[in-house]
C-alpha positions as CSV (number, residue, x, y, z in Angstrom):
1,X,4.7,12.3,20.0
2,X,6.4,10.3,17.2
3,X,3.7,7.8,17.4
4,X,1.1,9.9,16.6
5,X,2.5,11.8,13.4
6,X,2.1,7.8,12.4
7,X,-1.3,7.8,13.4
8,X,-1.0,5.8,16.5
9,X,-3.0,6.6,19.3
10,X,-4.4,5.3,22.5
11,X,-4.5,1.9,23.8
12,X,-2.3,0.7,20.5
13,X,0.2,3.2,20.9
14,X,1.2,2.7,24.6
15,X,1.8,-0.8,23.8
16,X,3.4,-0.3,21.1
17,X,5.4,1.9,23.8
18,X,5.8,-0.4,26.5
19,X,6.8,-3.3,23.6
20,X,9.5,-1.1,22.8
21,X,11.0,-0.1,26.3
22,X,11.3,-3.9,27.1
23,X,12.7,-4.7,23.6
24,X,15.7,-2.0,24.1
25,X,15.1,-2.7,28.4
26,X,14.8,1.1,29.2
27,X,12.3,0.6,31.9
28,X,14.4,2.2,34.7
29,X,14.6,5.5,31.9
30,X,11.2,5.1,31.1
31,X,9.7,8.4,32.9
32,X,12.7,10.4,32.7
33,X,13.4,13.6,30.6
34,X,15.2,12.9,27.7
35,X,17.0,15.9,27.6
36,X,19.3,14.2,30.6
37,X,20.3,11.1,29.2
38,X,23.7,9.9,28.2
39,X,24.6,9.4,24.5
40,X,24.2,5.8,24.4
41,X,20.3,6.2,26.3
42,X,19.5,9.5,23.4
43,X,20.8,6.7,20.6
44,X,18.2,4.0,22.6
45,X,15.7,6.3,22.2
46,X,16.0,7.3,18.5
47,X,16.1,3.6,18.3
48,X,12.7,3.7,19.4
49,X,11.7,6.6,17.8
50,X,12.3,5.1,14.4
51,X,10.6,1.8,15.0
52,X,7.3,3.1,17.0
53,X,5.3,2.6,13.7
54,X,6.7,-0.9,12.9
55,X,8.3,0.0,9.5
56,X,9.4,-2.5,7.0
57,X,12.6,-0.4,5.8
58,X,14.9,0.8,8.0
59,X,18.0,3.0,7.5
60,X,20.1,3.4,10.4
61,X,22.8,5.1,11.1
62,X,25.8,4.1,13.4
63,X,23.0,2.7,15.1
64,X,25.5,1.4,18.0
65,X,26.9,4.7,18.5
66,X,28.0,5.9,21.9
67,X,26.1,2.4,23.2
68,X,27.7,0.1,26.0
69,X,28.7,-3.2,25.0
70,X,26.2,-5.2,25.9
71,X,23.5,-2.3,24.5
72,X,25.6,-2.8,21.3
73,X,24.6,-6.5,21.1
74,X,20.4,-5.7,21.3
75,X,20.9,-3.2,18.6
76,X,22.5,-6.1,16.6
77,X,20.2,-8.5,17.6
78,X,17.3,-6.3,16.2
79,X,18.8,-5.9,13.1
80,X,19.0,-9.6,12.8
81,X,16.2,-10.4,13.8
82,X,14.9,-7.9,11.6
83,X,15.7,-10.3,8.4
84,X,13.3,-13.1,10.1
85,X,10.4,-10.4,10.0
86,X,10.8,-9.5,6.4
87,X,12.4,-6.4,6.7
88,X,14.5,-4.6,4.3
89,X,17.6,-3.2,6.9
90,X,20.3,-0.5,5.6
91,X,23.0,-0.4,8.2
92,X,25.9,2.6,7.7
93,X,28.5,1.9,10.0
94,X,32.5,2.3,9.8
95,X,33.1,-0.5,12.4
96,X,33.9,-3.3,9.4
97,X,33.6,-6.4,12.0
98,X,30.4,-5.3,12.7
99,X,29.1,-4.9,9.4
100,X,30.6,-8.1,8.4
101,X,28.3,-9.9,11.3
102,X,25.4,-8.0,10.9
103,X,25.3,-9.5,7.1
């Protein structure tokens, strides 16, 4: 649904879909409701919600909220990686080691 209020559609937008789900490595939640999954699965998702279009600025969040430790390190890989893709990333977080490592 999110992909298309971005104008994504068919063939582009399921592998934009299935690019995502490996990135985060939801593939066992893939087909599920989302409505049923943990907090640190919902935060995956938004995850994926808010990069399905590819955007060059992102704002996130917390964005390793509620996420188990090794979760926490492929949100914080994106982000850096981010920086290699010329992105433009605003993190908000109140963990301070974090914040120091993602900069």
């Amino acid at each position: 649904m999110f992909g298309t209020f971005y104008g994504l559609q068919g063939p582009a937008l399921e592998r934009r879909i299935d690019e995502l789900i490996d990135l985060l490595e939801m593939q066992e939640y893939a087909d599920r409701e989302c409505k049923r999954f943990s907090k640190g699965m919902s935060q995956k998702v938004a995850l994926a919600r808010c990069l399905i279009h590819d955007p060059r600025n992102l704002l996130l969040d917390e964005p390793t909220s509620g996420l188990d430790v090794m979760s926490a390190r492929q949100v914080r890989r994106l982000i850096t990686d981010s920086r290699t893709q010329d992105r433009c990333v605003i993190v908000s977080t109140h963990i301070l080691s974090e914040a120091e490592r993602l900069c």
